[in-house]
C-alpha positions in Angstrom: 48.6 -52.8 27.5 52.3 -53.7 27.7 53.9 -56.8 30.0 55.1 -56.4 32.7 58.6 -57.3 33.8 56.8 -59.7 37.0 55.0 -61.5 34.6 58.0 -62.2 32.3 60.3 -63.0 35.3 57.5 -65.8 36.7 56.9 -67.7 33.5 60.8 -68.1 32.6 61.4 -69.8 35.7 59.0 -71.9 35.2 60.7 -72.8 31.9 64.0 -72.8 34.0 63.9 -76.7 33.7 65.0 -76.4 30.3 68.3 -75.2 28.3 68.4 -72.7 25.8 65.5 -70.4 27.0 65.9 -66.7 25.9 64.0 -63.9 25.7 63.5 -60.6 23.7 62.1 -57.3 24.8 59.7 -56.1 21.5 57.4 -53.4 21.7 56.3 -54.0 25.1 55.9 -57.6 24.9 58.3 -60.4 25.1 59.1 -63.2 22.7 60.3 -66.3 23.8 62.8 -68.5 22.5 64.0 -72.2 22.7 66.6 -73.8 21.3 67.1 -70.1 18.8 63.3 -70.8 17.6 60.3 -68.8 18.3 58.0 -70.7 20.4 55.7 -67.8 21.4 55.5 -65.0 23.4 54.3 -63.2 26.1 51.4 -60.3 25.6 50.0 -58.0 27.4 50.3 -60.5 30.4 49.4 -63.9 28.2 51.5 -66.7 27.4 51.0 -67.2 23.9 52.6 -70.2 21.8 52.4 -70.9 18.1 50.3 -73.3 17.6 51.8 -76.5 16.2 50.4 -80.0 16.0 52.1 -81.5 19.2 50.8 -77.5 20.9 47.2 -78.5 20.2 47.2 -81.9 21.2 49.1 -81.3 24.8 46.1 -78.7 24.8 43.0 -79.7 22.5 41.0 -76.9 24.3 43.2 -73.7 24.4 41.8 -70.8 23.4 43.0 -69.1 20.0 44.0 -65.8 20.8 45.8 -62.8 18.7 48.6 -61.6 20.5 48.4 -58.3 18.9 46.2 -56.8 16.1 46.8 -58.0 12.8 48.7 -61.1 14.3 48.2 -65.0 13.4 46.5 -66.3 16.0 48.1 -68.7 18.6 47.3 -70.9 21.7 46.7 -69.4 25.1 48.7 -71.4 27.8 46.3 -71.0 30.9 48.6 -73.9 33.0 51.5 -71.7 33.6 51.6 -72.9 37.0 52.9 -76.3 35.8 57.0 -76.8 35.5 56.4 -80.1 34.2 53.9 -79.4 31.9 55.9 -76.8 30.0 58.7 -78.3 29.7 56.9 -81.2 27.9 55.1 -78.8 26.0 58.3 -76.8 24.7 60.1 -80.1 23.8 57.1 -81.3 21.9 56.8 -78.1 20.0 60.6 -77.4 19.0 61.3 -79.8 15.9 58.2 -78.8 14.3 59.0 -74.6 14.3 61.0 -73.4 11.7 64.7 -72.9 12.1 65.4 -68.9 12.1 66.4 -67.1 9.0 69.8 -66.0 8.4 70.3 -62.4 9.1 71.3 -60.5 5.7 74.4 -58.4 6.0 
């Protein structure tokens, strides 16, 4: 089941407190950037984010859920409805994602 666009469209404004959000349309589902890192994604109506240290302690009891078959799994945000809370939880998680890889030419 893909996401849809509503869903999308309602948990980037609640990330509209902070700079640097993007997103990418991929296979149906949406990944989410900040600050040109990965920090998760969206699936099949799910907010999903990778689940670094300062991830699982903002939310010790987030379930682990696979965003797609075959996928690592990562944490399920279930407080979308909280501005303040994702903003914290983005900043916490950014330093500790990798930076993205050059793209080979």
């Amino acid at each position: 089941m893909a996401s849809g666009k509503e869903y999308l469209d309602y948990v980037l404004e609640q990330l509209s407190g902070l700079d640097d959000i993007s997103h990418r349309a991929m296979m149906g589902e949406y990944i989410i950037y900040y600050k040109g890192k990965v920090v998760g994604g969206i699936y099949d109506d799910r907010f999903l984010v990778k689940p670094t240290k300062s991830a699982a302690a903002l939310m010790p009891d987030a379930p682990k859920e696979l965003p797609y078959e075959g996928a690592k799994e990562m944490l399920l945000v279930d407080n979308i409805d909280d501005k303040e809370f994702l903003c914290r939880l983005l900043n916490a998680m950014v330093d500790e994602l990798p930076a993205p890889k050059k793209k080979k030419r």
